[in-house]
py3Dmol code that shows the C-alpha trace and the ligand (Angstrom):
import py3Dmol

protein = """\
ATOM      1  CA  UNK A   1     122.780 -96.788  69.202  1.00  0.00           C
ATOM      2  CA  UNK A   2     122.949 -98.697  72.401  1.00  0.00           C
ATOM      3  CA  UNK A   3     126.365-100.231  71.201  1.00  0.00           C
ATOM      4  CA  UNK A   4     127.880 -97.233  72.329  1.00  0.00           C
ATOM      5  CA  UNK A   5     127.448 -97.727  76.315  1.00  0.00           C
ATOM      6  CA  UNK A   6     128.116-100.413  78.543  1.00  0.00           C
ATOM      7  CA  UNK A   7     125.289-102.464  79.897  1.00  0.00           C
ATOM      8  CA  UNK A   8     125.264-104.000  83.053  1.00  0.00           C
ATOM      9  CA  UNK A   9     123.976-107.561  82.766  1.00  0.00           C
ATOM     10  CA  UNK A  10     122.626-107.096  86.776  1.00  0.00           C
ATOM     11  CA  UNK A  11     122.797-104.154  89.318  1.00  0.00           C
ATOM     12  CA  UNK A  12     125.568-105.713  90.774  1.00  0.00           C
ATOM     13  CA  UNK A  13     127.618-105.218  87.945  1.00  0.00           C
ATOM     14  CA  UNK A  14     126.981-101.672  88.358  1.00  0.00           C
ATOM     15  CA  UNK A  15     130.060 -99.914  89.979  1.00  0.00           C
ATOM     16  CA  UNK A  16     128.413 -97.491  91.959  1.00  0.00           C
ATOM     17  CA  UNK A  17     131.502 -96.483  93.670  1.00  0.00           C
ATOM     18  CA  UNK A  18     132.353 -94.214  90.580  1.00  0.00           C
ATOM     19  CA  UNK A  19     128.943 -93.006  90.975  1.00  0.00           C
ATOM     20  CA  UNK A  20     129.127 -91.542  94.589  1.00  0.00           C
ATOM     21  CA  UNK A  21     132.591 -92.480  95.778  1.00  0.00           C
ATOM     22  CA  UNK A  22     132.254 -90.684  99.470  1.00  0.00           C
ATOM     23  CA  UNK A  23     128.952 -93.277  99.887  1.00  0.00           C
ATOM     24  CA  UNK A  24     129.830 -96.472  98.520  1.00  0.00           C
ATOM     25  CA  UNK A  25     132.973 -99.060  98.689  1.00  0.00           C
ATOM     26  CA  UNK A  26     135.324-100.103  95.687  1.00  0.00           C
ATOM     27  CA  UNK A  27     133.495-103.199  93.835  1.00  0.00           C
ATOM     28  CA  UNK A  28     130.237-102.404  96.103  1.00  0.00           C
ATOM     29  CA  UNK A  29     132.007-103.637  98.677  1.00  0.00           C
ATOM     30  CA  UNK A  30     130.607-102.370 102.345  1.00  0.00           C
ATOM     31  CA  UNK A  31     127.131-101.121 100.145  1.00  0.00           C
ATOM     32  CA  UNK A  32     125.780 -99.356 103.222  1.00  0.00           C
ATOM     33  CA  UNK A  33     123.334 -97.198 100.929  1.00  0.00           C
ATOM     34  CA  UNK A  34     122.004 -98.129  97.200  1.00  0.00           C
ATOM     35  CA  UNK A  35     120.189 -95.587  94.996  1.00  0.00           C
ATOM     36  CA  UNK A  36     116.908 -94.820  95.779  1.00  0.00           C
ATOM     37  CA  UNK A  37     115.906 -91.633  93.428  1.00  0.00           C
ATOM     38  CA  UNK A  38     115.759 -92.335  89.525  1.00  0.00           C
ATOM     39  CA  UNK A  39     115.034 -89.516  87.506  1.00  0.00           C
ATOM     40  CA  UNK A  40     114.294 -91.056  83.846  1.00  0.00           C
ATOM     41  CA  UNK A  41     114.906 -88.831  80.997  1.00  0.00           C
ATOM     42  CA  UNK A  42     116.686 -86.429  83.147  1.00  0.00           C
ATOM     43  CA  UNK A  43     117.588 -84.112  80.453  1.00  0.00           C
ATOM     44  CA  UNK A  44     120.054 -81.281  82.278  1.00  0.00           C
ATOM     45  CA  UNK A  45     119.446 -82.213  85.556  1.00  0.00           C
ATOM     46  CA  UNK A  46     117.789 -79.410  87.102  1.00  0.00           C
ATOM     47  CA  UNK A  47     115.490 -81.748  89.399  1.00  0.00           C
ATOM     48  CA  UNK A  48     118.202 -83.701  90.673  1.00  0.00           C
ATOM     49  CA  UNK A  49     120.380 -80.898  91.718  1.00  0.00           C
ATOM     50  CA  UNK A  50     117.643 -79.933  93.521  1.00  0.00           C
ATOM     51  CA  UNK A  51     116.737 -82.608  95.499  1.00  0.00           C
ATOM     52  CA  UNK A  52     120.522 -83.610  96.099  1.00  0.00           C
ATOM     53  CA  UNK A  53     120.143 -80.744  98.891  1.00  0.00           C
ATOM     54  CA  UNK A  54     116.527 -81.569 100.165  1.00  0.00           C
ATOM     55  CA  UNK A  55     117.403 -85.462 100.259  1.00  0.00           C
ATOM     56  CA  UNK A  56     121.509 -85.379 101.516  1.00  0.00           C
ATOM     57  CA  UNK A  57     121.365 -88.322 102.535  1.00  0.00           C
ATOM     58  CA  UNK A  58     119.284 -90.079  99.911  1.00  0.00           C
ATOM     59  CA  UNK A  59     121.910 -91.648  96.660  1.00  0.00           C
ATOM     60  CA  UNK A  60     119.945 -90.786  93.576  1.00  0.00           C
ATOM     61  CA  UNK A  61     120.669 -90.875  90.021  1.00  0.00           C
ATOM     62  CA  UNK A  62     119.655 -89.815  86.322  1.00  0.00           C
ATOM     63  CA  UNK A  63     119.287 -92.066  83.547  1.00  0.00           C
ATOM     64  CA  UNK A  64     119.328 -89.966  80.000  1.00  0.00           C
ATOM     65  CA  UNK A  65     119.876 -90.992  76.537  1.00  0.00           C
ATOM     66  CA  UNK A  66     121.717 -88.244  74.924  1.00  0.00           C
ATOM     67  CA  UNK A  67     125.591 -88.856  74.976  1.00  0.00           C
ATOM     68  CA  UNK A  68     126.317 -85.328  75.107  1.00  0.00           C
ATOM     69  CA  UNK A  69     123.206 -84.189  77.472  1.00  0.00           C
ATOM     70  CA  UNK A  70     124.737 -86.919  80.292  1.00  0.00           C
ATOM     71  CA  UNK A  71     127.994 -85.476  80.153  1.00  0.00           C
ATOM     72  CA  UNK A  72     126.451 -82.010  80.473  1.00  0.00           C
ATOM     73  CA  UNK A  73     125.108 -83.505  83.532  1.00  0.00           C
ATOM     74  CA  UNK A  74     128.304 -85.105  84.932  1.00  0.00           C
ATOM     75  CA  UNK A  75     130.478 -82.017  84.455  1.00  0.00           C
ATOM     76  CA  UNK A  76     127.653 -79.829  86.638  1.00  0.00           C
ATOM     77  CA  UNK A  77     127.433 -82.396  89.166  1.00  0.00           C
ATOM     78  CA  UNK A  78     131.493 -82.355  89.299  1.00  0.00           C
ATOM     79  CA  UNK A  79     131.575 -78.730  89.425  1.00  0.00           C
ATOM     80  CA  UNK A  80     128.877 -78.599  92.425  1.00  0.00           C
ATOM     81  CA  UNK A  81     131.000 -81.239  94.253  1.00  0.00           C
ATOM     82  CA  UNK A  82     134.124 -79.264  93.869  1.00  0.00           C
ATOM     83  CA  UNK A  83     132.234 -75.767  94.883  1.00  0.00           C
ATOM     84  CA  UNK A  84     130.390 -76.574  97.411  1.00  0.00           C
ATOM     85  CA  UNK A  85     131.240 -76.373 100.650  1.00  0.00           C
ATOM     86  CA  UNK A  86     130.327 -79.386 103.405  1.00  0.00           C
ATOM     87  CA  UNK A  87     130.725 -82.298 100.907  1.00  0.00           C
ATOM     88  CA  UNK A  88     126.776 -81.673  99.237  1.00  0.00           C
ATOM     89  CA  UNK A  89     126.145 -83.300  95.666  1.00  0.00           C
ATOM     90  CA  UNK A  90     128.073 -86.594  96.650  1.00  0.00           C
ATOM     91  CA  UNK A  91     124.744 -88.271  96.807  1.00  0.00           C
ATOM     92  CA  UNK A  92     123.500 -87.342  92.660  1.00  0.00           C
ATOM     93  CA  UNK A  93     125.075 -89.212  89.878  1.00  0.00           C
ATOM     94  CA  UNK A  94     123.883 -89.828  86.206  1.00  0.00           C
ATOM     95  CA  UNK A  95     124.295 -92.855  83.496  1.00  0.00           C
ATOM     96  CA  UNK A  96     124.238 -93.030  80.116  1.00  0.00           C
ATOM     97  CA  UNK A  97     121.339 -95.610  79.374  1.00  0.00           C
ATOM     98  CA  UNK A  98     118.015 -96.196  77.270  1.00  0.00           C
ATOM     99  CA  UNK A  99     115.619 -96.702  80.161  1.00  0.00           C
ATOM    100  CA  UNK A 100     113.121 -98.144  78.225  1.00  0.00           C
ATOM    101  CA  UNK A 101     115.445-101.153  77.909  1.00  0.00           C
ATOM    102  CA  UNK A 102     117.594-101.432  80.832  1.00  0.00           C
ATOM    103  CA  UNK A 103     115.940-100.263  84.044  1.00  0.00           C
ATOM    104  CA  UNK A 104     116.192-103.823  85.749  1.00  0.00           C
ATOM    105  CA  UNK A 105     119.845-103.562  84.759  1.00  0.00           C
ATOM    106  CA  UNK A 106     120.542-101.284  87.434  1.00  0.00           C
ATOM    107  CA  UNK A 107     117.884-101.456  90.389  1.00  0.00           C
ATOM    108  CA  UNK A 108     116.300-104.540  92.195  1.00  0.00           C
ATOM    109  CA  UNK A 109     113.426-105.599  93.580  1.00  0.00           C
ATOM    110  CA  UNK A 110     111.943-102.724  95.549  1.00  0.00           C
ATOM    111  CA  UNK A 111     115.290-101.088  95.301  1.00  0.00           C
ATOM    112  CA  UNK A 112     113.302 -97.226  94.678  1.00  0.00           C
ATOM    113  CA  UNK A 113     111.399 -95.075  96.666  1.00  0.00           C
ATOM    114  CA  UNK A 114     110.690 -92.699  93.726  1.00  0.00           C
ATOM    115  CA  UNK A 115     110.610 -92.810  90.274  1.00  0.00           C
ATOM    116  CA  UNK A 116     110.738 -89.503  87.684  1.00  0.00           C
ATOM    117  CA  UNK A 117     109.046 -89.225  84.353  1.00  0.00           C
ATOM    118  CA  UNK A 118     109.379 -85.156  84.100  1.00  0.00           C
ATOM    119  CA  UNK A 119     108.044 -83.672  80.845  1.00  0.00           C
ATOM    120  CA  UNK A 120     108.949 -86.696  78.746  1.00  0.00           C
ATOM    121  CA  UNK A 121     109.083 -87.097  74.743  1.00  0.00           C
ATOM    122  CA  UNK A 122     105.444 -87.035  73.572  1.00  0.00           C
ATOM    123  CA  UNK A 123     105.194 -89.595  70.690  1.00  0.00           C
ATOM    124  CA  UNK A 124     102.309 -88.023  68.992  1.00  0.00           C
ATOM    125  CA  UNK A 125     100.983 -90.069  66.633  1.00  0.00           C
ATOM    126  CA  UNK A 126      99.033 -93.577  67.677  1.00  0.00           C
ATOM    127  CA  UNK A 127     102.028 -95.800  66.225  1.00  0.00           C
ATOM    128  CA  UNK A 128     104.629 -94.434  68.346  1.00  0.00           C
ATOM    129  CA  UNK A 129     102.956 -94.537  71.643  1.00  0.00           C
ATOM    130  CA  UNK A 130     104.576 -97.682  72.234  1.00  0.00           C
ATOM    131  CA  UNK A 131     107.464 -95.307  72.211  1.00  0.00           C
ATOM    132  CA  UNK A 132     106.014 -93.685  75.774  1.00  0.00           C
ATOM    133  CA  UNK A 133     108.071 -94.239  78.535  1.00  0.00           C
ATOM    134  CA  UNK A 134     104.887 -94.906  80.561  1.00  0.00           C
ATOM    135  CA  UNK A 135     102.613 -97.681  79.405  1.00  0.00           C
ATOM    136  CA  UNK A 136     100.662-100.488  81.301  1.00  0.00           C
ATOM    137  CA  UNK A 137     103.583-102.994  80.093  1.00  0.00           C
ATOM    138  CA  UNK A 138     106.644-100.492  81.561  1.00  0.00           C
ATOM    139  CA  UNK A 139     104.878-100.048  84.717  1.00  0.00           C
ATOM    140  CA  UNK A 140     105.295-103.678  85.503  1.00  0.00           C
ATOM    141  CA  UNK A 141     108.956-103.026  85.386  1.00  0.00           C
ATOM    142  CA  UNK A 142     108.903 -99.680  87.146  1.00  0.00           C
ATOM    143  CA  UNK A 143     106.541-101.432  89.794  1.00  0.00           C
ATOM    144  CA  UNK A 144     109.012-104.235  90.363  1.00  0.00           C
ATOM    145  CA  UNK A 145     112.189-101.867  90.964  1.00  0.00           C
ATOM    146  CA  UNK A 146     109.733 -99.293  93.132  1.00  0.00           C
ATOM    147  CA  UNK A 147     108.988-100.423  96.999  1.00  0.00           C
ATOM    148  CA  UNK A 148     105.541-100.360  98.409  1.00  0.00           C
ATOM    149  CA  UNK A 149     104.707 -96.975  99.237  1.00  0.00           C
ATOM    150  CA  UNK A 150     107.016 -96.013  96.525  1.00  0.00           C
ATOM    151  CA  UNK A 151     106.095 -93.018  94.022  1.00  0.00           C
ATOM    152  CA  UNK A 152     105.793 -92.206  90.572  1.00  0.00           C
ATOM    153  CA  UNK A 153     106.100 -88.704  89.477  1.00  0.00           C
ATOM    154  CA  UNK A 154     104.804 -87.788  85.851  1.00  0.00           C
ATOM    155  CA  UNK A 155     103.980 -84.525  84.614  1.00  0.00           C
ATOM    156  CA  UNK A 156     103.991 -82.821  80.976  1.00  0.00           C
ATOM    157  CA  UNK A 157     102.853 -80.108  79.203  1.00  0.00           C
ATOM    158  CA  UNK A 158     100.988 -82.162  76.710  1.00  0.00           C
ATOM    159  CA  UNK A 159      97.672 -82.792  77.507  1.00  0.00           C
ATOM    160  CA  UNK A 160      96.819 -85.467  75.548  1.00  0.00           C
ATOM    161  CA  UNK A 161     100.105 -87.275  76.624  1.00  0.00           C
ATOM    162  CA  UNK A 162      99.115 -86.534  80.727  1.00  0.00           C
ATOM    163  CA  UNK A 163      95.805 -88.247  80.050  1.00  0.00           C
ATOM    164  CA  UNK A 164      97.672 -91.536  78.858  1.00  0.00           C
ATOM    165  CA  UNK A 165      99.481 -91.717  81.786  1.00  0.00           C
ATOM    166  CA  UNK A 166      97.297 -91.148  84.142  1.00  0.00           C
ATOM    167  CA  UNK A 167      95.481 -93.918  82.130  1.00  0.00           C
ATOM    168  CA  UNK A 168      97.969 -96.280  82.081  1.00  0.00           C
ATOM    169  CA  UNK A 169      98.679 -95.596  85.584  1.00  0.00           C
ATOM    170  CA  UNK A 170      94.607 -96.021  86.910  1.00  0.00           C
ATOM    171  CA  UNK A 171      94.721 -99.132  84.963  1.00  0.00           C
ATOM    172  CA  UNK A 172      97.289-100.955  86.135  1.00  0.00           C
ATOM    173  CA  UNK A 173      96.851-102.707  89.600  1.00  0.00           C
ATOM    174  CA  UNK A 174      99.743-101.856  91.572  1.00  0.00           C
ATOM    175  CA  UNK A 175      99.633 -98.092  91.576  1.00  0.00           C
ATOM    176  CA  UNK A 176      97.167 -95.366  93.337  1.00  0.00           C
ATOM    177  CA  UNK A 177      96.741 -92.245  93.089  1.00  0.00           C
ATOM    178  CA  UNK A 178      97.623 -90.275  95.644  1.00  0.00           C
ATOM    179  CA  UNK A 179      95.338 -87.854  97.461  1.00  0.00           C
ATOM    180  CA  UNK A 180      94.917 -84.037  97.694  1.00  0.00           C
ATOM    181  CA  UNK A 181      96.418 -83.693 101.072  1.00  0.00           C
ATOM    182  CA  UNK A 182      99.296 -86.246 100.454  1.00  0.00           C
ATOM    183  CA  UNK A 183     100.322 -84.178  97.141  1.00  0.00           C
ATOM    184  CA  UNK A 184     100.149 -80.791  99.055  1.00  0.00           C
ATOM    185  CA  UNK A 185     102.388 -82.254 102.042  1.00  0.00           C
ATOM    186  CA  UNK A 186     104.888 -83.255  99.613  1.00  0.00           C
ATOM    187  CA  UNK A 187     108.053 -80.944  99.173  1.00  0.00           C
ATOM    188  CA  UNK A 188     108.705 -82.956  95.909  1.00  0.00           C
ATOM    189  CA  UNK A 189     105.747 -81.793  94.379  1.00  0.00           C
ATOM    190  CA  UNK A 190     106.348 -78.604  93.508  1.00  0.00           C
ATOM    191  CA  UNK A 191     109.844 -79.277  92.155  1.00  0.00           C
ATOM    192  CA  UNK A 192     108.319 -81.138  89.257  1.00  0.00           C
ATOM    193  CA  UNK A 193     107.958 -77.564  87.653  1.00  0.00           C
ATOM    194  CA  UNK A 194     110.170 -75.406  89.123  1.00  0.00           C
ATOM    195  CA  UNK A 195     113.304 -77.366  89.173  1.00  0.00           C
ATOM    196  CA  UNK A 196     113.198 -79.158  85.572  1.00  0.00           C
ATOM    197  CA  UNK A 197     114.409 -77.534  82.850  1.00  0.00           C
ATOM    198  CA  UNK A 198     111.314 -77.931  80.626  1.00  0.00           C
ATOM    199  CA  UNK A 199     109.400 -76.896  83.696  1.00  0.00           C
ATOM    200  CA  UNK A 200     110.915 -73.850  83.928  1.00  0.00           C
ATOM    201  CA  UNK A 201     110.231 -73.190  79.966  1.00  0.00           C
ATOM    202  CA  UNK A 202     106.658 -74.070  80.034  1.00  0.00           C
ATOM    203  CA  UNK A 203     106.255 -71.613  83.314  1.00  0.00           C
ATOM    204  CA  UNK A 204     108.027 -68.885  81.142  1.00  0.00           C
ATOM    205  CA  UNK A 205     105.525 -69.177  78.207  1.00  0.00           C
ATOM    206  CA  UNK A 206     102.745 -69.446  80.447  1.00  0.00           C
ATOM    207  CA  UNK A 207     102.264 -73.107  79.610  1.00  0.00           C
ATOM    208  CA  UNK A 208      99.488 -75.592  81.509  1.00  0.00           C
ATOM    209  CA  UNK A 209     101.239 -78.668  83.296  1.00  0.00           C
ATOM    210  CA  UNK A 210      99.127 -82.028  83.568  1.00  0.00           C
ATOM    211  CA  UNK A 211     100.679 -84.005  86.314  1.00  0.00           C
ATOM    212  CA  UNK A 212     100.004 -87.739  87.947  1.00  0.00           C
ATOM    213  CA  UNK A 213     101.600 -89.088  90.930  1.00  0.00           C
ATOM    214  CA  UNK A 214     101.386 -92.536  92.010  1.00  0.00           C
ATOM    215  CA  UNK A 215     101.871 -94.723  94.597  1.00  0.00           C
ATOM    216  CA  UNK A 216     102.908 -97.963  94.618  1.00  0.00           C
ATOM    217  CA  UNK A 217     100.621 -99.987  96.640  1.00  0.00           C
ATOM    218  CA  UNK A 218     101.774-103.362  98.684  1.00  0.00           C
ATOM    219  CA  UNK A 219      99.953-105.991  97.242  1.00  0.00           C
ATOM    220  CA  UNK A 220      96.671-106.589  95.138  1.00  0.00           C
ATOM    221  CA  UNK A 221      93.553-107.126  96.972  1.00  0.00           C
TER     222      UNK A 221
END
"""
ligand_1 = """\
27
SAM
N 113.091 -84.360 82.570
C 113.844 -83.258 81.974
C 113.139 -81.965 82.261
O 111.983 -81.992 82.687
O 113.748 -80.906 82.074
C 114.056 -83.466 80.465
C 112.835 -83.583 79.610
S 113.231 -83.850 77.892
C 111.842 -83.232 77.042
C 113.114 -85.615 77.730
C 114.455 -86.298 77.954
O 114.297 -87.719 77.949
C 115.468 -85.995 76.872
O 116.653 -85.496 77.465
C 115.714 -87.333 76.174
O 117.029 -87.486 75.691
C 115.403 -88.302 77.295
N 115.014 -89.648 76.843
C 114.152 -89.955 75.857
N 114.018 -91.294 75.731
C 114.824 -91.852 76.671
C 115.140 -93.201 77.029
N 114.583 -94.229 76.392
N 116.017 -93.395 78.040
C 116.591 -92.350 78.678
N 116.320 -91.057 78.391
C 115.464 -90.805 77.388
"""
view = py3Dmol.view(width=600, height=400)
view.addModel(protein, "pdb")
view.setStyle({"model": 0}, {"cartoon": {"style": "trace"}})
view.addModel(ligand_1, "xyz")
view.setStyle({"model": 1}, {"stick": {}})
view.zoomTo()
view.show()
């Protein structure tokens, strides 16, 4: 239960010096960079890893549920640092946290410049969709911790659950979709399969993906 991990009561109570010690001061102090990446429900961390080397220079974090899952993730992201050679994967970190809960927690206002909701749990049946980590009440939150111009990643091999957020997402008035062109220009983009775990599963079994990415927009007019 949540008992079992600290919660911050505000982002600055968040220590993110133990996070990515080579970035940020003891206590915050000298904060030259704050995370910008979340990957929610980050499961083994394939997508992070990934980007840690395509965004160097970019602090970005994981926020998972499972005890043992996150520790899975902190040991490989250890192990990288230690391997590596030129300092890489001091800019990835993960947290033990239900993100349905405590997003505000750890990110201000406008604090993100992308958000990831990779292949998350489905919640099948009508009564648990308020389960979803995307709904039109969550993306209030998510759009108040995003930046405009910010975006929102989602994608799952469920295609009943891609419909719903895409839904939720059309719906609500501080997102838009993004176009054609902007989606093929973006590097990201075709990480969202080939760098998650559950990406990589559903590509194995020959699996469709039903994706949504969304921007958020400055202000409502
Ligand atoms: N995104 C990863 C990928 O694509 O490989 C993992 C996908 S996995 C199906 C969904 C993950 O979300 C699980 O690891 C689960 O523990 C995590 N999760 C579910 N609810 C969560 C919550 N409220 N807060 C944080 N993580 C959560």
């Amino acid at each position: 239960s949540d008992s079992h991990f600290p919660i911050p009561i505000s982002p600055s109570h968040v220590d993110f010096s133990l996070h990515f010690p080579k970035f940020v001061g003891t206590n915050n102090e000298e904060v030259s960079k704050k995370v910008e990446f979340a990957d929610i429900g980050c499961g083994f961390g394939g997508l992070l890893i990934s980007l840690a080397t395509l965004f160097p220079d970019t602090l970005m974090i994981g926020m998972e549920l499972r005890d043992k899952v996150t520790e899975y993730v902190k040991e490989r992201i250890l192990a990288l640092r230690k391997t590596s050679s030129g300092g890489q994967y001091e800019n990835v970190s993960v947290v033990r946290t239900n993100s349905m809960k405590y997003i505000p927690n750890y990110f201000e206002k406008g604090q993100l410049s992308k958000m990831f909701f990779l292949f998350p749990d489905p919640h099948f049946k009508e009564k648990n969709h308020r389960r979803r980590v995307i709904s039109v009440d969550l993306l209030d939150e998510y759009a108040y911790v995003l930046r405009a111009g910010g975006v929102i990643y989602t994608i799952t091999d469920v295609e009943e659950l891609g419909e719903w957020m895409r839904s939720c997402l059309e719906k609500h008035p501080m997102f838009e979709s993004l176009t054609h062109e902007e989606l093929d220009s973006d590097p990201v983009v075709e990480l969202l399969c080939s760098a998650t775990e559950e990406g990589q599963k559903v590509a194995r079994n020959g699996g469709q993906t039903f994706r949504a990415v969304f921007r958020r927009i400055a202000y409502v007019s």
